[in-house]
VMD Tcl script that draws the C-alpha trace (Angstrom):
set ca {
  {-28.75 7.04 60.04}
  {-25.02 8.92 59.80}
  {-24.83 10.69 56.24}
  {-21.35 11.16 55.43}
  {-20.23 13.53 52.69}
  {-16.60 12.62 51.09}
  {-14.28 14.15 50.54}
  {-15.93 16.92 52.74}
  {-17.41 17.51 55.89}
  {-20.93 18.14 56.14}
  {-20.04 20.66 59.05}
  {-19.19 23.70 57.73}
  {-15.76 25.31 58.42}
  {-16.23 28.65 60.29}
  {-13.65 30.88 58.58}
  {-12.92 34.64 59.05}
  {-13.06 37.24 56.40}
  {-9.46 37.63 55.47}
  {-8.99 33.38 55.18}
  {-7.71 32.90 51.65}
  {-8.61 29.91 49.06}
  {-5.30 28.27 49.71}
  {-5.63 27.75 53.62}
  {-8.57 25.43 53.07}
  {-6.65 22.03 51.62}
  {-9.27 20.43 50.12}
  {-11.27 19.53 47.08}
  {-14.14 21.16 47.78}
  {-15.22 22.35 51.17}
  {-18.54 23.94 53.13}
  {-17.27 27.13 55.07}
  {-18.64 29.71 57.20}
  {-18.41 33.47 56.26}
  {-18.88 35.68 59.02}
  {-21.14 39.06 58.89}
  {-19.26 42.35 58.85}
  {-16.59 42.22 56.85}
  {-15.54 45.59 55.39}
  {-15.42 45.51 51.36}
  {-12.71 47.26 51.40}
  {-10.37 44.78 53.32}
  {-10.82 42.15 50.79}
  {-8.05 40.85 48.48}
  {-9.71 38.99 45.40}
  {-8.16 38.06 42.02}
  {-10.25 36.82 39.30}
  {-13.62 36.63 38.39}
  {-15.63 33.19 39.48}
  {-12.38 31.67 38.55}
  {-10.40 33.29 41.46}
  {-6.53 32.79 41.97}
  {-6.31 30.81 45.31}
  {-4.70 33.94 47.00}
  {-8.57 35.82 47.62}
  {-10.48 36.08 49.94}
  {-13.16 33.34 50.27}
  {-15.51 35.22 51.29}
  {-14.23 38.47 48.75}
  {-14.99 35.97 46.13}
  {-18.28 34.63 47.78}
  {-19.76 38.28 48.30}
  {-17.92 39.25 44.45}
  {-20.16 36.60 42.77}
  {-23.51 36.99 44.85}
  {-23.27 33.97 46.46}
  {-23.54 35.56 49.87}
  {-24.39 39.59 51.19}
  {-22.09 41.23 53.24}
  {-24.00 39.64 56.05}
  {-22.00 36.31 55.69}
  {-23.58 32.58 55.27}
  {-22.28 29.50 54.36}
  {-20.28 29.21 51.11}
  {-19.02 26.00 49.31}
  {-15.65 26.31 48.24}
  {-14.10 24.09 45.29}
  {-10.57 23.88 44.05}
  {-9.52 24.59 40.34}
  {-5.86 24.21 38.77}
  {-4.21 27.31 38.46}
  {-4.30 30.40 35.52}
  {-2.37 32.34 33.21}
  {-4.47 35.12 34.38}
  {-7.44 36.37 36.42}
  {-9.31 39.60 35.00}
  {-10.45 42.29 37.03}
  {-14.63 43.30 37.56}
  {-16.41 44.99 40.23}
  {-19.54 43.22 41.22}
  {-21.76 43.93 44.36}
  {-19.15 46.60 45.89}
  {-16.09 45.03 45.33}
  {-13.60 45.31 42.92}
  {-11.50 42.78 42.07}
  {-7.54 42.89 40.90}
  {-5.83 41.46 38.09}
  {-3.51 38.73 38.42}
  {-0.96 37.70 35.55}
  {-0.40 33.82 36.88}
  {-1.11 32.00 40.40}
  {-0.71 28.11 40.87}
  {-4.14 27.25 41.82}
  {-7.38 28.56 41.97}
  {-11.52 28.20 43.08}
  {-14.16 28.48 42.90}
  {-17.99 29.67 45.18}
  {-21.24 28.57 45.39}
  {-24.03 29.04 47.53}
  {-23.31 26.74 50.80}
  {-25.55 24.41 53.11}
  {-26.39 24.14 56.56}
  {-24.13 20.91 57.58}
  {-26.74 19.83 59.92}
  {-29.90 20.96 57.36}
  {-27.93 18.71 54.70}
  {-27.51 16.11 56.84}
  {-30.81 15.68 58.40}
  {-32.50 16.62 55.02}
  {-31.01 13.16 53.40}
  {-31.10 10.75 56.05}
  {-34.75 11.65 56.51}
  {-35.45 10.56 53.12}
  {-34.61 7.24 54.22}
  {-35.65 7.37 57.79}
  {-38.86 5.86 59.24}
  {-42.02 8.03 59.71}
  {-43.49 8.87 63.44}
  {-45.57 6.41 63.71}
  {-43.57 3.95 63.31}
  {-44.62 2.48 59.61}
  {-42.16 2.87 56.76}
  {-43.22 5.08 53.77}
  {-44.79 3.19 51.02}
  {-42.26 3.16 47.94}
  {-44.13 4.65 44.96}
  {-44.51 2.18 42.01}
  {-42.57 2.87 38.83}
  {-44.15 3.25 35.61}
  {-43.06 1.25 33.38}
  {-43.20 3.84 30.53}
  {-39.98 4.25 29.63}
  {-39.73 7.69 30.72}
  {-36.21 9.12 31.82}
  {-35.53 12.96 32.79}
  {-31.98 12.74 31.15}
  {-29.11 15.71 31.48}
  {-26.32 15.26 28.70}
  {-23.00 16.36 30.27}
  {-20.83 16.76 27.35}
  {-17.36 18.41 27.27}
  {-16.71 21.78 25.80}
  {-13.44 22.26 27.15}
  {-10.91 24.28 24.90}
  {-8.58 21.33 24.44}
  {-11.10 18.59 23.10}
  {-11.38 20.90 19.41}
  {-14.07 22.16 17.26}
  {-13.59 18.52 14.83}
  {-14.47 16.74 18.08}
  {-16.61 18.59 19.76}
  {-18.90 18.89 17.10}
  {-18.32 14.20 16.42}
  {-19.58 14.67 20.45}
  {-22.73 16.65 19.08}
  {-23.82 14.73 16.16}
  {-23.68 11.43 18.77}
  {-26.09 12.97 21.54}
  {-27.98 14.08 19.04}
  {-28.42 10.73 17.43}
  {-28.89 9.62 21.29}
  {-31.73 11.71 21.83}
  {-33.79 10.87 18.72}
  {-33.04 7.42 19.44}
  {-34.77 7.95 22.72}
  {-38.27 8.87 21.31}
  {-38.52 11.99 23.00}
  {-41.89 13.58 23.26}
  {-44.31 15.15 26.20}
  {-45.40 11.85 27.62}
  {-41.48 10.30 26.69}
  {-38.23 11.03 27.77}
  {-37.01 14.41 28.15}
  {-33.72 15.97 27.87}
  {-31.28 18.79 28.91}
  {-27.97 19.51 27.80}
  {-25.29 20.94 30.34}
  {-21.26 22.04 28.57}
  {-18.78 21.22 30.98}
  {-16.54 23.52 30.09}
  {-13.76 26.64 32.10}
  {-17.09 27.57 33.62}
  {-19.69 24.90 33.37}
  {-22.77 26.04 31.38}
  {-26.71 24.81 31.17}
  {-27.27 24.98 27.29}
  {-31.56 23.86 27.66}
  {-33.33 22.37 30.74}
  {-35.40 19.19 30.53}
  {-38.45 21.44 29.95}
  {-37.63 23.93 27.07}
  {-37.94 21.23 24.35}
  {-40.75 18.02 24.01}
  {-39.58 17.11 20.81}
  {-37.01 15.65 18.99}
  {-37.13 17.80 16.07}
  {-36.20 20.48 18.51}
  {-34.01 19.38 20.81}
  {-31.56 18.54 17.85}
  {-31.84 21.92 16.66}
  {-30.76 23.25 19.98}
  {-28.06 20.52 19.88}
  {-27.17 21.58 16.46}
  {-26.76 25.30 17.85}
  {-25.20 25.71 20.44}
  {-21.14 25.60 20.10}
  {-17.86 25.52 22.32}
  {-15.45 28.31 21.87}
  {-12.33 27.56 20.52}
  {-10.96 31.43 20.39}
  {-7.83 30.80 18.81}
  {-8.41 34.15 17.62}
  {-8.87 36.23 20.40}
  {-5.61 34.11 21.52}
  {-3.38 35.18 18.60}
  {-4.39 38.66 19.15}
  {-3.26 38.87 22.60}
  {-0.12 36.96 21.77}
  {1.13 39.67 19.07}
  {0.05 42.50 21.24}
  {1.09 41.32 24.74}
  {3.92 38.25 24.46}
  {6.52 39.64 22.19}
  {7.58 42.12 24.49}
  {10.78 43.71 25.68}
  {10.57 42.73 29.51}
  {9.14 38.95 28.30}
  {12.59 38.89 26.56}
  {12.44 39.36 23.28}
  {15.60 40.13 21.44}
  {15.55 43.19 19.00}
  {16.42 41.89 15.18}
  {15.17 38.61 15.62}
  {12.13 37.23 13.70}
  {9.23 36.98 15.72}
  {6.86 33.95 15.37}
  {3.34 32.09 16.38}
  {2.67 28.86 15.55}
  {-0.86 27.89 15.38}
  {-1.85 24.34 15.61}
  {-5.81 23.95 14.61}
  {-7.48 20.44 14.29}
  {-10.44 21.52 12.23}
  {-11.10 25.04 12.19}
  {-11.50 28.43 14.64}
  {-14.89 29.38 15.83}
  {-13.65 33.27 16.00}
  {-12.44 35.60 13.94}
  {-8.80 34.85 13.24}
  {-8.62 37.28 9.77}
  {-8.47 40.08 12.23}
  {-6.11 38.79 14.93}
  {-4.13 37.77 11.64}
  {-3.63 41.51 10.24}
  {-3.04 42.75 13.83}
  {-0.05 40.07 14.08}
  {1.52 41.63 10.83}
  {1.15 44.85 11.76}
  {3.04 44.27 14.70}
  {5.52 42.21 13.05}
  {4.57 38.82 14.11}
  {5.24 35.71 11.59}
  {1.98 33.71 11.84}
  {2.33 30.46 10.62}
  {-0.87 28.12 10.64}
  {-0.38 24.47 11.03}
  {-3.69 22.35 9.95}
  {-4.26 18.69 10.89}
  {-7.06 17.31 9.93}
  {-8.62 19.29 7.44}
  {-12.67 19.76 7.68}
  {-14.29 17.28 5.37}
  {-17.18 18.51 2.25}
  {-20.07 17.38 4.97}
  {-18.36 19.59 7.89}
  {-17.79 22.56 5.46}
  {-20.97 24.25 6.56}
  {-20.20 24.93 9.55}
  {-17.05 27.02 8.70}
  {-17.26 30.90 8.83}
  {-14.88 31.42 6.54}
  {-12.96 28.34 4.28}
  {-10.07 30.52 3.29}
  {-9.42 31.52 7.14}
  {-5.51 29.80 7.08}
  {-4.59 32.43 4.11}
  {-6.27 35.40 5.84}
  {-4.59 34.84 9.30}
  {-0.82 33.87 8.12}
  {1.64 36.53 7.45}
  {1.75 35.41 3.89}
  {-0.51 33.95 1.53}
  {2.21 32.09 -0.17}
  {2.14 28.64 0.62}
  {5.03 29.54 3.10}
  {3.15 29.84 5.80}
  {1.02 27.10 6.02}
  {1.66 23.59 6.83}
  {-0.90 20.50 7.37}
  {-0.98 16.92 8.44}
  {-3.62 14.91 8.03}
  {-4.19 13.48 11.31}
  {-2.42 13.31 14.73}
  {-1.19 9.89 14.12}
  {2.19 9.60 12.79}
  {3.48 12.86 12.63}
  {7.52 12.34 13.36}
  {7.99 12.80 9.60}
  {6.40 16.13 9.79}
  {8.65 17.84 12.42}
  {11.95 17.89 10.26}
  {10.19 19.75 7.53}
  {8.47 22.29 9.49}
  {11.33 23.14 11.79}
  {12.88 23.80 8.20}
  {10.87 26.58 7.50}
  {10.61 28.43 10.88}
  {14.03 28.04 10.51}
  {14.49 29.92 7.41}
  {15.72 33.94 8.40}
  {15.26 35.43 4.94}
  {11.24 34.54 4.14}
  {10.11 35.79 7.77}
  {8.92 39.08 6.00}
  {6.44 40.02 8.33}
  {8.85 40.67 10.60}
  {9.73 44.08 8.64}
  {6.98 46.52 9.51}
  {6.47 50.36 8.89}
  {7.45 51.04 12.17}
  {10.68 49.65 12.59}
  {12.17 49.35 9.06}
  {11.72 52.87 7.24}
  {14.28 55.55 7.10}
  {12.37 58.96 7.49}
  {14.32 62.72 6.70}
  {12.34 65.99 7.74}
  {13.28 68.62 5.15}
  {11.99 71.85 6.89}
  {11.55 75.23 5.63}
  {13.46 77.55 7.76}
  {12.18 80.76 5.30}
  {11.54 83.88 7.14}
  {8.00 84.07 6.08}
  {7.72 81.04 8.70}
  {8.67 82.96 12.28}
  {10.09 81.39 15.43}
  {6.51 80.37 17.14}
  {5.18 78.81 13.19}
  {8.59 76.74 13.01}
  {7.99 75.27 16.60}
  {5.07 73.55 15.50}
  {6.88 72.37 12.16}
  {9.25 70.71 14.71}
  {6.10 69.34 16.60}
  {4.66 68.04 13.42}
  {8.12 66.25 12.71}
  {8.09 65.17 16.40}
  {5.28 63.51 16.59}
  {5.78 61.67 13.34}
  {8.73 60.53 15.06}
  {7.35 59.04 17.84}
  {5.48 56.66 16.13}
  {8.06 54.57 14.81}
  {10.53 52.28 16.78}
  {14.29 53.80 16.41}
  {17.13 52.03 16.82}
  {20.03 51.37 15.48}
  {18.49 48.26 13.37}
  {15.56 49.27 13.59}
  {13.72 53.11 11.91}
  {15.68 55.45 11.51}
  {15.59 59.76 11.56}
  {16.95 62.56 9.86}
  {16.34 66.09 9.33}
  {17.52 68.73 6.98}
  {16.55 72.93 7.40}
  {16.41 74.98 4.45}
  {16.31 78.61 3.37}
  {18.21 79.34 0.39}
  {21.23 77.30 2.30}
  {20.66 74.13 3.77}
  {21.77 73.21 7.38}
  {22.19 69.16 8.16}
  {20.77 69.22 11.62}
  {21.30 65.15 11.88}
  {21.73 62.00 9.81}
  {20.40 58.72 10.32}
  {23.35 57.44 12.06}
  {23.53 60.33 14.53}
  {21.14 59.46 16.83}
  {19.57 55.42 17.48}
  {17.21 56.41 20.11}
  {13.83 57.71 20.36}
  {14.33 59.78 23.13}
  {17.78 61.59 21.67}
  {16.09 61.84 18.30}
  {13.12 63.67 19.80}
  {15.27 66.06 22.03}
  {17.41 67.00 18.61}
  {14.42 68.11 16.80}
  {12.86 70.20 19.35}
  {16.52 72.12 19.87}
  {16.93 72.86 16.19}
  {17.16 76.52 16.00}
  {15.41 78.64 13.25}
  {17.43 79.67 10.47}
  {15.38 82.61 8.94}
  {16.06 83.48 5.36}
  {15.12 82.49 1.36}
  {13.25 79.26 0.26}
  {14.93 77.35 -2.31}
  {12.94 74.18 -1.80}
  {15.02 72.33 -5.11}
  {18.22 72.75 -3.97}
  {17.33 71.30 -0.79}
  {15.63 68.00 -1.79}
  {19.13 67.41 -4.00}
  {20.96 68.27 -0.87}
  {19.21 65.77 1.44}
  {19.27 63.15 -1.74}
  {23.67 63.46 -1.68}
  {23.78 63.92 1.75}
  {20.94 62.26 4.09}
  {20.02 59.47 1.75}
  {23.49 59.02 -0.15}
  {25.62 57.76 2.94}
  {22.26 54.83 3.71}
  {21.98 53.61 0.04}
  {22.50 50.03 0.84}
  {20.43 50.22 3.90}
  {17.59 47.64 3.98}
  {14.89 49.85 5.45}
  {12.40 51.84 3.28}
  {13.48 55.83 2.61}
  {10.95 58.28 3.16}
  {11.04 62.44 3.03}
  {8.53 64.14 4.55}
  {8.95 67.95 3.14}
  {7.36 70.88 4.96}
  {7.16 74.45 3.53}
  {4.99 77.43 4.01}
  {5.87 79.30 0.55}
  {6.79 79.25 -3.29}
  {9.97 77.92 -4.15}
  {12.29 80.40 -5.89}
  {14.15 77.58 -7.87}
  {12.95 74.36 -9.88}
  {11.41 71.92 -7.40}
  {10.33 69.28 -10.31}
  {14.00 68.14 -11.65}
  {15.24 67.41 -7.91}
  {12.11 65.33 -6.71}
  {11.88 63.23 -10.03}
  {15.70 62.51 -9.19}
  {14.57 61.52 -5.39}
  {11.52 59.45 -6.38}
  {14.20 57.39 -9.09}
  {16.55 57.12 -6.09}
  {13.56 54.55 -4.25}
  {12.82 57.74 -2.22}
  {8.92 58.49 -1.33}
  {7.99 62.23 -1.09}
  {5.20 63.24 1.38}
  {4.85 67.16 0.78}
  {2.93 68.77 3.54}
  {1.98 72.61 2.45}
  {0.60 75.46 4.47}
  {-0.44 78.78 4.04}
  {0.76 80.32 0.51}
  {2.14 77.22 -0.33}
  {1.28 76.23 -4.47}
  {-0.60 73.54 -4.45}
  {1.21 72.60 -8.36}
  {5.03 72.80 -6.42}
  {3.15 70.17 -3.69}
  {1.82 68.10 -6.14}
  {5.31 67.75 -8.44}
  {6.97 67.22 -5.29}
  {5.00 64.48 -4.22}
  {5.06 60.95 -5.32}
  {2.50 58.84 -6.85}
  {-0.53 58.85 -6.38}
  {-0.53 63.04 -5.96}
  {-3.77 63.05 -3.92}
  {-2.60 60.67 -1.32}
  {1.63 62.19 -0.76}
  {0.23 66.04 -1.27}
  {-1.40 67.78 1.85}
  {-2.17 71.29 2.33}
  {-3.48 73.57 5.33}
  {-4.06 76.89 6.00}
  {-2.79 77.63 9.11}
  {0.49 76.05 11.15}
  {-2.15 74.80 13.32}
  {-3.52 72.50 10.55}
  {-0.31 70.79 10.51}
  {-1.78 68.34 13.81}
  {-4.40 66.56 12.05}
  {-2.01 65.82 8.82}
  {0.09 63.40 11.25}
  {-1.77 60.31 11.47}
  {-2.40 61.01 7.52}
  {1.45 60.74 6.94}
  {1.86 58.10 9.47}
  {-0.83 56.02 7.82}
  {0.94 56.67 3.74}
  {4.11 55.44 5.12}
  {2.92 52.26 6.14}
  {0.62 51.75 3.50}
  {3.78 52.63 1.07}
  {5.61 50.09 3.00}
  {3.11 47.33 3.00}
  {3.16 47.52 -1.06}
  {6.54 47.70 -1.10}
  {6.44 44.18 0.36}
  {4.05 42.42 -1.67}
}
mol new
graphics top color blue
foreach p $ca { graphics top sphere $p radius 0.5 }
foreach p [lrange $ca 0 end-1] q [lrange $ca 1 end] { graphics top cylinder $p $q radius 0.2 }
display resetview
């Protein structure tokens, strides 16, 4: 009897180690690897899912289907990926890959022949001549069944879970016991998974709690997250001043945790709006995390930012109102962020109590404060201002609209030396920093750093600032008063007032600034 496998040969395909997914043309295929390969040669992409590029028998020796020795491998075609992550496993280490057309995938291969001869001597007649005697069926009932249900991410949590309730009405239908039928459940799904064999369970009771438990994984969350952090970027072409926004479509409800991806959008100035069909129904309730997930994930919990249709059927008469509102400039507010919406001016003490080497690492404190935030000329902006008992302009907010000539300015201002007259000097950068920006959209912050008592009144001048929409972050050291710091600073005292020792300190108060301006911001925005 000929056994013939479609759409493959039986006969594997002897291939050599360097022959890549995409020269075998077929569905699936049984190949050949060859022993001795070095590791090192191989080119994979992926992991199990590999980009069609690899090395068949990289990927076959990557996923332990085969030892460096070589053996036969069955290879089967995939559609292509958005990406393919990189792991080492068993000595080789695989490469990332940000998109490739198609893709495959290994498992452990056949003899052709062994295969061959193995089936048709299931059929074939014994030695002696007398055909096997065909064992009687019992006429029990009794099935070994495998439920093959999909898990994919495209079929949704609502339906998925209508897919669930039926098997499991299926198998208690069935009458499943030890002496009955048996089940197992297998989610086809990106990688196909066995959820229970037929022996773990012999009841019914328990095979619909396993039914009941297991889920698919709709991670809508882990996908907004890498969508604010990785596809609003500069080379991807995105255009500086224009709203960024995500549209999230969810029939049902997520199975992760989209509150998190949510704030990570918003701090990264990403307009999440969340676009509900289908809403979950009072039986279906339980098995949502979190029923208020749409107002924790969208930039605003204002009704703005959420839209819903009931059902898929019928929805031309929702497009015209929802293109309406991501058309709508002014309400995108989470496109303004601390980072690229704040104007921030440096007042630093230039005093001769300070000395050269101290008022280098004022300038380093300022620096890296700079850094942080993304200047541009619509986007944060930097000045600073040194003092003694004069005050020097070193550069306005308009001077400069780049990160990189902002941060060479400050570290080439050159000390002053000389009194501290801290009052005079907040007035000074009120008129003259802030004065010529007043109808500039951004938040105004002044971050003041001194290292001594003022010799003038520093209380008049910073009530003045802090009515002029200004925020005051005073940053102390050494013999510093903590009562000029604290009626410098803006409200709440304990949170705009810091105070160190030594011009060392100053390092650690960074990310404490950074962290008040944005929080300052965010409130501002509410």
């Amino acid at each position: 009897m000929v056994i013939t496998f479609c759409p493959f040969s039986s006969v594997p395909i002897a291939i050599t180690c360097f022959t890549r997914g995409l020269d075998i043309r077929k569905e699936k295929a049984d190949v050949l690897c060859p022993g001795g390969c070095s590791l090192e040669e191989f080119s994979v992409f992926g992991n199990i899912v590999y980009a069609s590029v690899s090395s068949i028998c990289g990927a076959a020796i990557h996923r332990g289907v085969i030892s460096k020795s070589g053996g036969p491998v069955r290879i089967y075609s995939l559609p292509g990926r958005e990406n393919y992550s990189s792991v080492v496993a068993n000595g080789i280490q695989s490469q990332t890959l940000s998109r490739w057309s198609t893709s495959f995938t290994v498992t452990k291969g056949k003899s052709g022949s062994q295969e061959a001869t193995g089936q048709a001597a299931s059929t074939a007649r014994p030695a002696t001549g007398k055909r096997l005697k065909k064992t009687p069926e019992k006429k029990t009932g009794n099935k070994d069944i495998a439920f093959l249900i999909d898990g994919s991410f495209n079929i949704g949590q609502r339906r998925f879970n209508l897919q669930k309730n039926f098997v499991g009405k299926v198998a208690l239908m069935l009458g499943i016991g030890t002496e009955g039928p048996h089940v197992g459940l297998v989610q086809a799904s990106e990688h196909p998974k066995i959820e229970f064999y037929l022996k773990n369970f012999t009841s019914a009771k328990d095979v619909l709690f396993a039914i009941k438990e297991f889920a698919s994984f709709s991670n809508l969350g882990k996908a907004l997250k890498h969508t604010a952090q990785k596809f609003f970027t500069t080379d991807a072409g995105v255009r500086k001043g224009i709203p960024k926004v995500v549209v999230v479509f969810i029939d049902g409800w997520p199975s992760d945790d989209i509150e998190e991806a949510g704030i990570v959008a918003r701090e990264f100035g990403v307009n999440v709006f969340i676009v509900s069909v289908a809403k979950p129904i009072p039986e279906e309730l339980g098995m949502v995390q979190d029923v208020a997930f749409i107002d924790k994930a969208v930039c605003r919990s204002n009704g703005f930012f959420s839209y819903h249709m009931p059902n898929w059927f019928g929805t031309t008469k929702y497009v015209k109102p929802l293109v309406q509102k991501l058309c709508s400039h002014e309400q995108m507010m989470c496109s303004k962020t601390c980072y690229n919406s704040v104007n921030i001016a440096f007042l630093i003490d230039g005093s001769s109590s300070v000395g050269d080497s101290n008022f280098r690492l004022m300038l380093e404190f300022a620096s890296n404060i700079a850094k942080t935030f993304e200047i541009s000329d619509i986007g944060a902006k930097i000045a600073a201002v040194q003092f003694t008992y004069d005050q020097h302009m070193e550069f306005g907010f308009t001077d400069y609209t780049t990160k990189e000539n902002v941060l060479a300015v400050i570290r080439n201002i050159r000390y002053m030396s000389g009194g501290t007259a801290t009052g005079d000097a907040i007035s000074f950068t009120v008129r003259n920093v802030f004065g010529p920006v007043r109808d500039s959209p951004n938040k105004n912050f002044l971050v003041i750093v001194t290292d001594g008592q003022s010799y003038d009144d520093v209380r008049g001048p910073a009530a003045a600032a802090h009515d002029a929409g200004i925020t005051i972050f005073s940053v102390g050291v050494a013999w510093a008063p903590l009562d000029d710091l604290k009626d410098m600073a803006s409200k709440p005292k304990e949170s705009h007032a810091f105070f160190t020792r030594e011009f060392t300190g100053l390092e650690p108060i960074v990310s404490d600034v950074i962290r008040g301006i944005c929080r300052d911001f965010l409130e501002s925005q509410q």
